[in-house]
CHARMM internal coordinates of N, CA and C (Angstrom, degrees):
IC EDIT
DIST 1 N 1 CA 1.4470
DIST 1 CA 1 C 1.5280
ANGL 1 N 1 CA 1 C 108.14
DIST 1 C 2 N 1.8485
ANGL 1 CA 1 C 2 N 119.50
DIHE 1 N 1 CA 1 C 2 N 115.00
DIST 2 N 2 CA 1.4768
ANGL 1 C 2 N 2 CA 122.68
DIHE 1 CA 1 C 2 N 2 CA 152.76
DIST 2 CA 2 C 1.2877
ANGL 2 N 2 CA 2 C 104.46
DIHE 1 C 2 N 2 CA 2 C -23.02
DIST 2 C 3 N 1.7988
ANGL 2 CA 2 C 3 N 90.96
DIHE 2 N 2 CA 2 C 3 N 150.37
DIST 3 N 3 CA 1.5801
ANGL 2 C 3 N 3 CA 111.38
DIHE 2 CA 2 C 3 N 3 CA 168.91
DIST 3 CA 3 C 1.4527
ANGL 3 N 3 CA 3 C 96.98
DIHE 2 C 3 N 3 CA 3 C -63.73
DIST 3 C 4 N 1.4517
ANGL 3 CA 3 C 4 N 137.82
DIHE 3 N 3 CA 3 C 4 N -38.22
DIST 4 N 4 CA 1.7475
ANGL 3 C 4 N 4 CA 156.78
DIHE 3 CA 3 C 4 N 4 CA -157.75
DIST 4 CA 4 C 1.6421
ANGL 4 N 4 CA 4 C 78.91
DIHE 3 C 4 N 4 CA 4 C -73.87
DIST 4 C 5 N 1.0903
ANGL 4 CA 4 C 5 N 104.19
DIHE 4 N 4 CA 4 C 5 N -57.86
DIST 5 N 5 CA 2.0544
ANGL 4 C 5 N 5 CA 88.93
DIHE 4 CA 4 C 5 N 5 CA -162.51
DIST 5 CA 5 C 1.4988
ANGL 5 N 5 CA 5 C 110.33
DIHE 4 C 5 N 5 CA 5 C -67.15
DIST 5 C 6 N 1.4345
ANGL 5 CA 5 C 6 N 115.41
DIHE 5 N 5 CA 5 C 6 N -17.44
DIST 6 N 6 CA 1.3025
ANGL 5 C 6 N 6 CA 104.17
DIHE 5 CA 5 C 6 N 6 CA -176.50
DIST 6 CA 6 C 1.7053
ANGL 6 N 6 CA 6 C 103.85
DIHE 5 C 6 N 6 CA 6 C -88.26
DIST 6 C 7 N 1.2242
ANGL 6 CA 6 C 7 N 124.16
DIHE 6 N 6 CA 6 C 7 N -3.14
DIST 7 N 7 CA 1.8106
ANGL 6 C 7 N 7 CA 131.51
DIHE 6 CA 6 C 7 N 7 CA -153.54
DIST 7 CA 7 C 1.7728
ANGL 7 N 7 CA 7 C 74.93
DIHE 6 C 7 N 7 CA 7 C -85.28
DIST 7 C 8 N 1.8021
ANGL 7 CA 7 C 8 N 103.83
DIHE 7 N 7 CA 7 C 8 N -58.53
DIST 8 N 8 CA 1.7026
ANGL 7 C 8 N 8 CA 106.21
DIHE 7 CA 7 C 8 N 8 CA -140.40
DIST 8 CA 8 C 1.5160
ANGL 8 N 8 CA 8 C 87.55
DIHE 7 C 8 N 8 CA 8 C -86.67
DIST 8 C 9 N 1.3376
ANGL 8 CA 8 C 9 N 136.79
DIHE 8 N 8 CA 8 C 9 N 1.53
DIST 9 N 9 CA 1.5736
ANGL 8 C 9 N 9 CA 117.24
DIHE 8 CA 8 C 9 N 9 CA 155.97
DIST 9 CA 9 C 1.2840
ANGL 9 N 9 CA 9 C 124.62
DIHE 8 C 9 N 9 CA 9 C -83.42
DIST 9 C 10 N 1.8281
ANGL 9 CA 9 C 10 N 95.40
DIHE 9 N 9 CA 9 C 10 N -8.91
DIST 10 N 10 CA 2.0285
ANGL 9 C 10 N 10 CA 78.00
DIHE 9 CA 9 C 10 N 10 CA -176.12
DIST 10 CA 10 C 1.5511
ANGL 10 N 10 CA 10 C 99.77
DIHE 9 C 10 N 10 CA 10 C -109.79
DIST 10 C 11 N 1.5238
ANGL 10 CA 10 C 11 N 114.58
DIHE 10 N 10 CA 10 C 11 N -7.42
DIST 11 N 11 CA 1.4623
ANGL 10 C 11 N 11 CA 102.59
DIHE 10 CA 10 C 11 N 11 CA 157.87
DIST 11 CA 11 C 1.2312
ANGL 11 N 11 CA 11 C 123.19
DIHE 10 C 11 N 11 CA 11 C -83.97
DIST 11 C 12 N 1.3206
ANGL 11 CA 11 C 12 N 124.94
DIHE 11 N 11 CA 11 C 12 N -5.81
DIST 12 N 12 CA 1.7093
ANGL 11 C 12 N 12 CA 117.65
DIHE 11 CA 11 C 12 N 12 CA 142.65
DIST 12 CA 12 C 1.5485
ANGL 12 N 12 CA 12 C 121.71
DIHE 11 C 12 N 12 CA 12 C -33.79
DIST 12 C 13 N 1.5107
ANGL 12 CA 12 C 13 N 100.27
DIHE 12 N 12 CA 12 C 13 N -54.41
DIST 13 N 13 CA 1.5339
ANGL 12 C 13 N 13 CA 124.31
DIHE 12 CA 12 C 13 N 13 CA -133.11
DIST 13 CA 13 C 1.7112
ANGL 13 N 13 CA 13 C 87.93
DIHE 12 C 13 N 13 CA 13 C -84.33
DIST 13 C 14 N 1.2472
ANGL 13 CA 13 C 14 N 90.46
DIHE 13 N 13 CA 13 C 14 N -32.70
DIST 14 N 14 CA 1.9595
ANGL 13 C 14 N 14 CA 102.46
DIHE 13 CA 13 C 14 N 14 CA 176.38
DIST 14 CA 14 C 1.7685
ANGL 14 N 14 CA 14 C 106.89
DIHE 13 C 14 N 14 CA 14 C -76.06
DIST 14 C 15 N 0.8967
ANGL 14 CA 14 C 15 N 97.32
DIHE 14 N 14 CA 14 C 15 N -33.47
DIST 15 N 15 CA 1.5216
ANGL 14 C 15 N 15 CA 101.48
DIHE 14 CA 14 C 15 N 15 CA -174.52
DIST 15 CA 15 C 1.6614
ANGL 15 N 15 CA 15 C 120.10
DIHE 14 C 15 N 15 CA 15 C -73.83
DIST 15 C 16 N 1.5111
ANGL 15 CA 15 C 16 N 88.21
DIHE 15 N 15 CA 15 C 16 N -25.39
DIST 16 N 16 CA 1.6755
ANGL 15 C 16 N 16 CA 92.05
DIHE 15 CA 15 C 16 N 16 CA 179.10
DIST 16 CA 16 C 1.8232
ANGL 16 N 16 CA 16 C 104.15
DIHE 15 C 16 N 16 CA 16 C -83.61
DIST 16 C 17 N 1.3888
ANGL 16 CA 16 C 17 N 106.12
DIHE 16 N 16 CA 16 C 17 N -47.24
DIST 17 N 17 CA 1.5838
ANGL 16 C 17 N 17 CA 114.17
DIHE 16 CA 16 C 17 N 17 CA -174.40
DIST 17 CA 17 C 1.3952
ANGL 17 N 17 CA 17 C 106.28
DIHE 16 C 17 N 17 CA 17 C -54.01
DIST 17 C 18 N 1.3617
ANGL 17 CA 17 C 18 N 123.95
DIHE 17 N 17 CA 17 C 18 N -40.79
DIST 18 N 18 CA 1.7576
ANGL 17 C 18 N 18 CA 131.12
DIHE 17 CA 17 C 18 N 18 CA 165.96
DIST 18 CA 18 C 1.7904
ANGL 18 N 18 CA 18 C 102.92
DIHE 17 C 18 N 18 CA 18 C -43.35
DIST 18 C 19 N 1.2404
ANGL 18 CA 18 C 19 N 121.73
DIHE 18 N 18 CA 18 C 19 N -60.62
DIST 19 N 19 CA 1.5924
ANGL 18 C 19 N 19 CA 157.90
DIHE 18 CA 18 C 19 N 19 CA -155.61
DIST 19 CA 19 C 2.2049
ANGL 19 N 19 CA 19 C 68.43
DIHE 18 C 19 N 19 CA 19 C -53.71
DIST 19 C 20 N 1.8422
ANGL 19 CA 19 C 20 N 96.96
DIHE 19 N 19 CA 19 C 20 N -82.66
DIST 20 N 20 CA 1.4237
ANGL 19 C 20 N 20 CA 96.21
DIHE 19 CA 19 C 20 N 20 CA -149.61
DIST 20 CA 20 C 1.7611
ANGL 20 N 20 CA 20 C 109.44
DIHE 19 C 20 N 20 CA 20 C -66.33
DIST 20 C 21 N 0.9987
ANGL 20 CA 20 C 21 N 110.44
DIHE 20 N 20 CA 20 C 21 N -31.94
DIST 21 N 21 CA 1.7730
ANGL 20 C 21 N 21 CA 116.72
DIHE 20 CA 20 C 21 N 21 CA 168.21
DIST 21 CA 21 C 1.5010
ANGL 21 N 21 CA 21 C 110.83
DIHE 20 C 21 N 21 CA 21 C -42.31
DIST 21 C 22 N 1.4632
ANGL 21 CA 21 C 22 N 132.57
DIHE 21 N 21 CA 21 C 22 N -52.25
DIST 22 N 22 CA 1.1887
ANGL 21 C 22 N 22 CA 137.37
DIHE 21 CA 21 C 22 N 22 CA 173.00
DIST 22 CA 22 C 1.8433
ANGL 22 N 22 CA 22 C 116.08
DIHE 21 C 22 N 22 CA 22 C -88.45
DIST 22 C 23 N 1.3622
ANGL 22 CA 22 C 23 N 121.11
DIHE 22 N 22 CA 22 C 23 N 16.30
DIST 23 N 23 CA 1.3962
ANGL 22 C 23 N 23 CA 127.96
DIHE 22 CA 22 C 23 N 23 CA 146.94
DIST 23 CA 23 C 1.4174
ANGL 23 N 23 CA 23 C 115.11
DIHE 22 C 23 N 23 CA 23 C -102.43
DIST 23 C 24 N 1.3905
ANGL 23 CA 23 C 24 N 120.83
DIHE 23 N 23 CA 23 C 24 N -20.50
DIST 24 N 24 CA 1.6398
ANGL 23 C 24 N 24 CA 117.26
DIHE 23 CA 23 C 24 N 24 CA 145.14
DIST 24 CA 24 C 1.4663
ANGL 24 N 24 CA 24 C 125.74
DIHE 23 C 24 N 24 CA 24 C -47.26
DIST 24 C 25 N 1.0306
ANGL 24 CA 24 C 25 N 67.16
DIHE 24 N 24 CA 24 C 25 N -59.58
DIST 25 N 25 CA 2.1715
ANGL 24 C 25 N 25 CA 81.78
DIHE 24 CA 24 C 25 N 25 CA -169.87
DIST 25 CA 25 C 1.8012
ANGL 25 N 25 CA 25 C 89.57
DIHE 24 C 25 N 25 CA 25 C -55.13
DIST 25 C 26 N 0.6463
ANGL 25 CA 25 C 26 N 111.68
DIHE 25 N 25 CA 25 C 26 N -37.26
DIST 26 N 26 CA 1.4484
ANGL 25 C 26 N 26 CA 102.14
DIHE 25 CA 25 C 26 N 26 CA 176.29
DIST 26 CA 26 C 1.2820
ANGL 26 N 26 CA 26 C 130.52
DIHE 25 C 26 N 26 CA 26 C -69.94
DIST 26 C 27 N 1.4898
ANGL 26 CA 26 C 27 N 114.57
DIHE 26 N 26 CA 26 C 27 N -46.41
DIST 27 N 27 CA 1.7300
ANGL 26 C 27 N 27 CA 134.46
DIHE 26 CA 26 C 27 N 27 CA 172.95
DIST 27 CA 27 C 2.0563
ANGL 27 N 27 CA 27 C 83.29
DIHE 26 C 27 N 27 CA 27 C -53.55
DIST 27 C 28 N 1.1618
ANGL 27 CA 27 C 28 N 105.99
DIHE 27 N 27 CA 27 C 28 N -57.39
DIST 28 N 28 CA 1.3832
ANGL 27 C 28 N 28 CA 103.17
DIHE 27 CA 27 C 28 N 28 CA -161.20
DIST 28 CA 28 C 1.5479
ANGL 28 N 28 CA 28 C 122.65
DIHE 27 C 28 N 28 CA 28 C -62.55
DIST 28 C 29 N 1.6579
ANGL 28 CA 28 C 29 N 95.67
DIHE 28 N 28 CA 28 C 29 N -22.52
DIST 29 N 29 CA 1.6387
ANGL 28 C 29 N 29 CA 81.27
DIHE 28 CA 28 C 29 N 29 CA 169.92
DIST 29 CA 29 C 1.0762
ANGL 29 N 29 CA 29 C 116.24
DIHE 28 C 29 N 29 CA 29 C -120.26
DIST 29 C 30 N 1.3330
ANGL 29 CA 29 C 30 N 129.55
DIHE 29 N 29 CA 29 C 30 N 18.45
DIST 30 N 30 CA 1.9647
ANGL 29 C 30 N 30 CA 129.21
DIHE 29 CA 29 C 30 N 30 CA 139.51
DIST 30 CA 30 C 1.8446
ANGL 30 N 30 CA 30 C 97.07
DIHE 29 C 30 N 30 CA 30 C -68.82
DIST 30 C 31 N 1.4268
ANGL 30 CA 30 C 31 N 111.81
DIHE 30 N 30 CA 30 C 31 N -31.03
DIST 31 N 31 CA 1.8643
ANGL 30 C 31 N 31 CA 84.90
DIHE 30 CA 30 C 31 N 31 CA -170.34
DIST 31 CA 31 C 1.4608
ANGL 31 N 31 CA 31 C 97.34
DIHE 30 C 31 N 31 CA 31 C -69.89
DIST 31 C 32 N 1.4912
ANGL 31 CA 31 C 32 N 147.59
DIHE 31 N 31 CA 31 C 32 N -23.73
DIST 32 N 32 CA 1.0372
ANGL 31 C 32 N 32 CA 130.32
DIHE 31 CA 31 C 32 N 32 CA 165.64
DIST 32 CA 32 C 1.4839
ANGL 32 N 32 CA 32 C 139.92
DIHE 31 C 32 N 32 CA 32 C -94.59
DIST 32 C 33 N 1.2966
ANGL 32 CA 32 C 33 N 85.78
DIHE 32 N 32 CA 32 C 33 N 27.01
DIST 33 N 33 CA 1.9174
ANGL 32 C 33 N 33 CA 100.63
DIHE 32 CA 32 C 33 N 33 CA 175.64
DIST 33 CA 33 C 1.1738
ANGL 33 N 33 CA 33 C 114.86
DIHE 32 C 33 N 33 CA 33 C 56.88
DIST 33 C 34 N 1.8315
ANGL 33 CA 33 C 34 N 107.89
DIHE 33 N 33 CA 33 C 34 N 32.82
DIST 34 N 34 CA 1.4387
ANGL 33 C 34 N 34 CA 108.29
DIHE 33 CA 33 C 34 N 34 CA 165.46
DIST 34 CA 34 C 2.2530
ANGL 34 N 34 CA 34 C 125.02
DIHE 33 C 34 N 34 CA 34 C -109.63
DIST 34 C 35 N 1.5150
ANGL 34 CA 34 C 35 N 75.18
DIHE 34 N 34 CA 34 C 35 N 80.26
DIST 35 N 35 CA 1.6543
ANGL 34 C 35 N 35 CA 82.83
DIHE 34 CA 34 C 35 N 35 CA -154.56
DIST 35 CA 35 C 1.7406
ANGL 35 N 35 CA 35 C 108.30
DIHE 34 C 35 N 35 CA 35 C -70.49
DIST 35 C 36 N 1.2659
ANGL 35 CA 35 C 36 N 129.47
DIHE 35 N 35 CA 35 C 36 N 3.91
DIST 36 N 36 CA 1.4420
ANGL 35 C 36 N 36 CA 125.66
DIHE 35 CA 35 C 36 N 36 CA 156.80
DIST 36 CA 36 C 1.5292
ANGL 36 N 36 CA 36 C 99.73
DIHE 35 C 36 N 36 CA 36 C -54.13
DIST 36 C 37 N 1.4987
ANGL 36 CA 36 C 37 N 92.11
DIHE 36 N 36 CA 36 C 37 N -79.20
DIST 37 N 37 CA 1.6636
ANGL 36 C 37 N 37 CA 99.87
DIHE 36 CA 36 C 37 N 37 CA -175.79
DIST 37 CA 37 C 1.5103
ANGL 37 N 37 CA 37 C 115.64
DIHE 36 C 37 N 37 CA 37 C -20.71
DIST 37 C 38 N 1.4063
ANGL 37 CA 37 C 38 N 88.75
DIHE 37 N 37 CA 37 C 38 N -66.98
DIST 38 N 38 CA 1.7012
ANGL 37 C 38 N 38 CA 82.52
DIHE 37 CA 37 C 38 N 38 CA 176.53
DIST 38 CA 38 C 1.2983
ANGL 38 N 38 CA 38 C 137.35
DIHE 37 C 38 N 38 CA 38 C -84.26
DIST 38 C 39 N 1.3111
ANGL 38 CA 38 C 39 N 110.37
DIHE 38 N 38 CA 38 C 39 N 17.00
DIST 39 N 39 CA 1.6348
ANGL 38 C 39 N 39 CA 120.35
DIHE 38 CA 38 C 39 N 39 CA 162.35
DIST 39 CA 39 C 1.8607
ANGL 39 N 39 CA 39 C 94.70
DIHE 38 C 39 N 39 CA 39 C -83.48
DIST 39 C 40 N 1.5287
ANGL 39 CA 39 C 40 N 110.47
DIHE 39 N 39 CA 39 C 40 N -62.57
DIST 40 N 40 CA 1.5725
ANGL 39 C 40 N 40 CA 110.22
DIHE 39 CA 39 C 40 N 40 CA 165.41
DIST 40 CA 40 C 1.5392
ANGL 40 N 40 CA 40 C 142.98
DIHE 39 C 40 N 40 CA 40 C -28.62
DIST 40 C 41 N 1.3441
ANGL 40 CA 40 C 41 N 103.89
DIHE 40 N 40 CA 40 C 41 N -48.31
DIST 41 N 41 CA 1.3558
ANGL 40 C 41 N 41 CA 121.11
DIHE 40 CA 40 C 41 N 41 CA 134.70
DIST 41 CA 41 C 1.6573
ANGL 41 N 41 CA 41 C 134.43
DIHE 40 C 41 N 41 CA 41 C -16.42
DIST 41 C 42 N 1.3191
ANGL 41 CA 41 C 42 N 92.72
DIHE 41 N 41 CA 41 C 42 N -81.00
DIST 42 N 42 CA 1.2965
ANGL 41 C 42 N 42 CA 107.70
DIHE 41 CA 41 C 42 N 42 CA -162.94
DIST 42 CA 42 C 1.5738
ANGL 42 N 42 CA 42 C 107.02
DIHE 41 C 42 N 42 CA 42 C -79.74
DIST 42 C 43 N 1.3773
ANGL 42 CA 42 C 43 N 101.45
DIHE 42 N 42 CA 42 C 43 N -14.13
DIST 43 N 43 CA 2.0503
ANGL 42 C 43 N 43 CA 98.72
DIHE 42 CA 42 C 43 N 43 CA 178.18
DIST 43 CA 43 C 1.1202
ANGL 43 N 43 CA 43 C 84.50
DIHE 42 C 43 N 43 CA 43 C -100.15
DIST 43 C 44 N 1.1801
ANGL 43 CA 43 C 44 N 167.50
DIHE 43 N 43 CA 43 C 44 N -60.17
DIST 44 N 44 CA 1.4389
ANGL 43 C 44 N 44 CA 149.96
DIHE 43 CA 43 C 44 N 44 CA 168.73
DIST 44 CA 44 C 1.9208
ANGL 44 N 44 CA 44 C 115.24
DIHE 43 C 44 N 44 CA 44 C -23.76
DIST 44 C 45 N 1.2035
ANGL 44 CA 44 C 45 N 109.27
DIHE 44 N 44 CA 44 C 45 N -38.40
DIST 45 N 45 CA 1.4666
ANGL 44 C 45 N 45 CA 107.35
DIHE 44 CA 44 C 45 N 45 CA 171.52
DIST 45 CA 45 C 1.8976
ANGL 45 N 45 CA 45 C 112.37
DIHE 44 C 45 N 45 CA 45 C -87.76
DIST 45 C 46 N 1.1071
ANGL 45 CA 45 C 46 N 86.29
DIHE 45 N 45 CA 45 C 46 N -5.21
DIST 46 N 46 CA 1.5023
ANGL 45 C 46 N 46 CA 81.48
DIHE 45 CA 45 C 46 N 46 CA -171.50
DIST 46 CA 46 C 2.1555
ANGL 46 N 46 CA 46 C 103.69
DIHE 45 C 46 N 46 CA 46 C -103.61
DIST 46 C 47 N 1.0536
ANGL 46 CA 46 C 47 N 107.60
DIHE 46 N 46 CA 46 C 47 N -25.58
DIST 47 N 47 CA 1.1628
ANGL 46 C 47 N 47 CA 107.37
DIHE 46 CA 46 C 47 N 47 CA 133.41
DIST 47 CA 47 C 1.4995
ANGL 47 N 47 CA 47 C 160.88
DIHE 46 C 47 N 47 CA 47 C -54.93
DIST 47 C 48 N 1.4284
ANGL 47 CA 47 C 48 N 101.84
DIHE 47 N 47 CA 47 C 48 N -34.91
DIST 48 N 48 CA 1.7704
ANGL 47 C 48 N 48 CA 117.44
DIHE 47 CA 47 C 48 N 48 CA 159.48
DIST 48 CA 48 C 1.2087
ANGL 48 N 48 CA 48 C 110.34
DIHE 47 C 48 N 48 CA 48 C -63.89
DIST 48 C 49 N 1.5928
ANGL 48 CA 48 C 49 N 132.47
DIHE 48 N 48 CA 48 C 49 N -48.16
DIST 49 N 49 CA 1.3105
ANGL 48 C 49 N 49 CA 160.25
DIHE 48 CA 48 C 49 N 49 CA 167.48
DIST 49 CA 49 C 1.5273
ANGL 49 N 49 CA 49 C 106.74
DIHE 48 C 49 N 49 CA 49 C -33.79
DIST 49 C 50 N 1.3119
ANGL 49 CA 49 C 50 N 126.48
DIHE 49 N 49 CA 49 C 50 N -58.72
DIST 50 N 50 CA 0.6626
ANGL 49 C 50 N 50 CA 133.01
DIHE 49 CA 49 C 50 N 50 CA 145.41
DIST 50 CA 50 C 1.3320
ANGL 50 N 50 CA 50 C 153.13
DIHE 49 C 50 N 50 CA 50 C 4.33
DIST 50 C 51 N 1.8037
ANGL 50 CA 50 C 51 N 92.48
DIHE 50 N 50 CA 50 C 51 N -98.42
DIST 51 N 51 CA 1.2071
ANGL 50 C 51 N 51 CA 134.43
DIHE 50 CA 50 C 51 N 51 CA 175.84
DIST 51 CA 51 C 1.8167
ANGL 51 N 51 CA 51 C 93.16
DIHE 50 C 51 N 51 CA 51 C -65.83
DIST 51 C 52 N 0.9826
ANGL 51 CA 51 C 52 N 122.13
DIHE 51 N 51 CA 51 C 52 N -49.56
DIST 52 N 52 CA 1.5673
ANGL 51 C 52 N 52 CA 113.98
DIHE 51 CA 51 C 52 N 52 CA -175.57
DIST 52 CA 52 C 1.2692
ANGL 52 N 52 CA 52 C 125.86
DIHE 51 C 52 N 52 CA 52 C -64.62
DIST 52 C 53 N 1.7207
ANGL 52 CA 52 C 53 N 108.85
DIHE 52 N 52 CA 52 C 53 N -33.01
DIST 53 N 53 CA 1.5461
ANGL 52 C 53 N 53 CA 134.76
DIHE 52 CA 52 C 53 N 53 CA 171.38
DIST 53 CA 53 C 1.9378
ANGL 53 N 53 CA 53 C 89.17
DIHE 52 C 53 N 53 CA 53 C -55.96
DIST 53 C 54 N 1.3847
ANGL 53 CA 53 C 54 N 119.26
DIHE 53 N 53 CA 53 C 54 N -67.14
DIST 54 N 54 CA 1.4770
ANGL 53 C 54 N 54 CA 103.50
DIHE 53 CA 53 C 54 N 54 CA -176.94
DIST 54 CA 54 C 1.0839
ANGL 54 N 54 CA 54 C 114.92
DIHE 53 C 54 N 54 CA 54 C -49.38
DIST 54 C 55 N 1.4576
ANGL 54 CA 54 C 55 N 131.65
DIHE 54 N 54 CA 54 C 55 N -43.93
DIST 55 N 55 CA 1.6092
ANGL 54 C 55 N 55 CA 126.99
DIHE 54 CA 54 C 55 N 55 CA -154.78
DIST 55 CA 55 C 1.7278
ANGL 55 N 55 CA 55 C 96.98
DIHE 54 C 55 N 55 CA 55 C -76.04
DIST 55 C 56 N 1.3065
ANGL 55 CA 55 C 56 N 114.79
DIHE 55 N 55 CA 55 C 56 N -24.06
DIST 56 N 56 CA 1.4720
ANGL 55 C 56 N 56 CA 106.89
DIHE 55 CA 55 C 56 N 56 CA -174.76
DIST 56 CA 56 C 1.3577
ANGL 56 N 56 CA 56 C 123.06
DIHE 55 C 56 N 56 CA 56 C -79.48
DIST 56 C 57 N 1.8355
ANGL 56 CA 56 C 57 N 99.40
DIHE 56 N 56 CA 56 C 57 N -34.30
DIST 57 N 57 CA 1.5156
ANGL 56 C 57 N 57 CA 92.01
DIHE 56 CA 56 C 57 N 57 CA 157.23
DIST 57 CA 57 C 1.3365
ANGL 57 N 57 CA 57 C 143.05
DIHE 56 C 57 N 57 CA 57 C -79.10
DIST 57 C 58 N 1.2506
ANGL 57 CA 57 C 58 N 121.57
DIHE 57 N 57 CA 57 C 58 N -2.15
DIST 58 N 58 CA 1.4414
ANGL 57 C 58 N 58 CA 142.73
DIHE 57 CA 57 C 58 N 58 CA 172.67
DIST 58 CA 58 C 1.5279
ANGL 58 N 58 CA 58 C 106.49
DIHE 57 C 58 N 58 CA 58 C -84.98
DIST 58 C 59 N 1.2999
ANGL 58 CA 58 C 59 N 129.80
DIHE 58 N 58 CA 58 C 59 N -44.31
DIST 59 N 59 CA 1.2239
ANGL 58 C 59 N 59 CA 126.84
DIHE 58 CA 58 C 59 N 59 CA -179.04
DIST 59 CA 59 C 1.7542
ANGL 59 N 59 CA 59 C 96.59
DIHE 58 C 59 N 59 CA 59 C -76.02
DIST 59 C 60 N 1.0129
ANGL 59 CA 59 C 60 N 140.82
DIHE 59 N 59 CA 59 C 60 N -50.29
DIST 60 N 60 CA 2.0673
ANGL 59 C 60 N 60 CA 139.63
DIHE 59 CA 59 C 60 N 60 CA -172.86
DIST 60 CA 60 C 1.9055
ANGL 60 N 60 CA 60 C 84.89
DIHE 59 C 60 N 60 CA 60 C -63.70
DIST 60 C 61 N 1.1757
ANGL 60 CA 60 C 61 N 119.84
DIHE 60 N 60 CA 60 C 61 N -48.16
DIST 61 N 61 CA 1.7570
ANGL 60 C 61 N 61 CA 108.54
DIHE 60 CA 60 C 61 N 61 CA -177.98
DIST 61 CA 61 C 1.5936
ANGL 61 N 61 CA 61 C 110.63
DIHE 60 C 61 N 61 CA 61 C -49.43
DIST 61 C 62 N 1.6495
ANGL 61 CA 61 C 62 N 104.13
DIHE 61 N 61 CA 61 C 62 N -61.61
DIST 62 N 62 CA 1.7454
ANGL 61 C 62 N 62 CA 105.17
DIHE 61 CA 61 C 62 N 62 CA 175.90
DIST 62 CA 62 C 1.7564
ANGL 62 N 62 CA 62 C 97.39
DIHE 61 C 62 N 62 CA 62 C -44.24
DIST 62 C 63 N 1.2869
ANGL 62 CA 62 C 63 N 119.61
DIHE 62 N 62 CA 62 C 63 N -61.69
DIST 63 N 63 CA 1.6094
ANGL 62 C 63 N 63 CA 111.87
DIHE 62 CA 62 C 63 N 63 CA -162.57
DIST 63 CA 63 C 1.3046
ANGL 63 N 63 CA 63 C 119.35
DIHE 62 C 63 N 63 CA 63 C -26.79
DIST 63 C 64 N 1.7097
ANGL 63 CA 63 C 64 N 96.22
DIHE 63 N 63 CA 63 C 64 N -47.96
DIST 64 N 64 CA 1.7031
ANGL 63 C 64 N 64 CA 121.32
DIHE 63 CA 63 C 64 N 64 CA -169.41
DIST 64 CA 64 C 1.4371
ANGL 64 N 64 CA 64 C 108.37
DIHE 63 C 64 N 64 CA 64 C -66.87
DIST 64 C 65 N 1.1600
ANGL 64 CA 64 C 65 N 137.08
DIHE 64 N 64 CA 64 C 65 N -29.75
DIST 65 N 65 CA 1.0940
ANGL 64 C 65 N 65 CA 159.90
DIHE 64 CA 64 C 65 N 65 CA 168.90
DIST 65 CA 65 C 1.5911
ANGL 65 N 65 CA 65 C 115.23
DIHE 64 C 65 N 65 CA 65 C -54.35
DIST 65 C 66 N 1.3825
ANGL 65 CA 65 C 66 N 90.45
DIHE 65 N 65 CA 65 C 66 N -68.69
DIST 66 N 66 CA 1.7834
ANGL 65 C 66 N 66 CA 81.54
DIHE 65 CA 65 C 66 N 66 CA 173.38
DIST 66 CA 66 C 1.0256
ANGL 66 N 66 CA 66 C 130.97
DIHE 65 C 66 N 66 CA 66 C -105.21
DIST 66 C 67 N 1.4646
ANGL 66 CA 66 C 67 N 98.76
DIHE 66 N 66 CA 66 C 67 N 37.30
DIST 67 N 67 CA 1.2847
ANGL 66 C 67 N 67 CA 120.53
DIHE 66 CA 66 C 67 N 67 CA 168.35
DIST 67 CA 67 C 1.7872
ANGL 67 N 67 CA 67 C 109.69
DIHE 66 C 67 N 67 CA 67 C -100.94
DIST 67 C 68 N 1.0258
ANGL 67 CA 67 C 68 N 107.29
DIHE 67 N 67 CA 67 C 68 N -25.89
DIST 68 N 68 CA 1.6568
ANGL 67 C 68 N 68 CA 116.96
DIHE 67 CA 67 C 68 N 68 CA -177.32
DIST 68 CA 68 C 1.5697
ANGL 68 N 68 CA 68 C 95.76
DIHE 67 C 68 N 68 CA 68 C -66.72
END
COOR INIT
IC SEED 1 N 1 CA 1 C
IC BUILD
C-alpha cells in the first residue's frame, strides 16, 4: 500500500469520525429541546457533505487528467 493510499484512508477515517461527532451534537441538542441548534447543526453537516462531494469530484477529475 502507497504512502497516497495510506493519506486517503485515514482521511476517510477522519472524515467519518467528523460525520459521527456532528450526529451527536445533534442527538444532543434535540435531547435538550434545543431545535435551532439542531436545525443549525444539521445544515452545517449538510454543507460539509457537500462541500466534500465537490472536492472529491475535482480531485478523481485531476486523476483523469494525469492519467491522459
Amino acid at each position: 500500500m502507497s504512502e497516497t493510499d495510506i493519506l486517503t484512508e485515514r482521511i476517510k477515517e477522519i472524515q467519518v469520525d467528523i460525520a459521527n461527532i456532528q450526529r451527536r451534537r445533534i442527538k444532543a441538542a434535540l435531547w435538550v429541546g434545543d431545535l435551532e441548534r439542531a436545525e443549525d447543526l444539521m445544515l452545517d453537516m449538510q454543507r460539509r457533505e457537500l462541500c466534500q462531494a465537490y472536492l472529491d469530484k475535482m480531485n478523481s477529475e485531476e486523476v483523469d487528467l494525469q492519467e491522459v
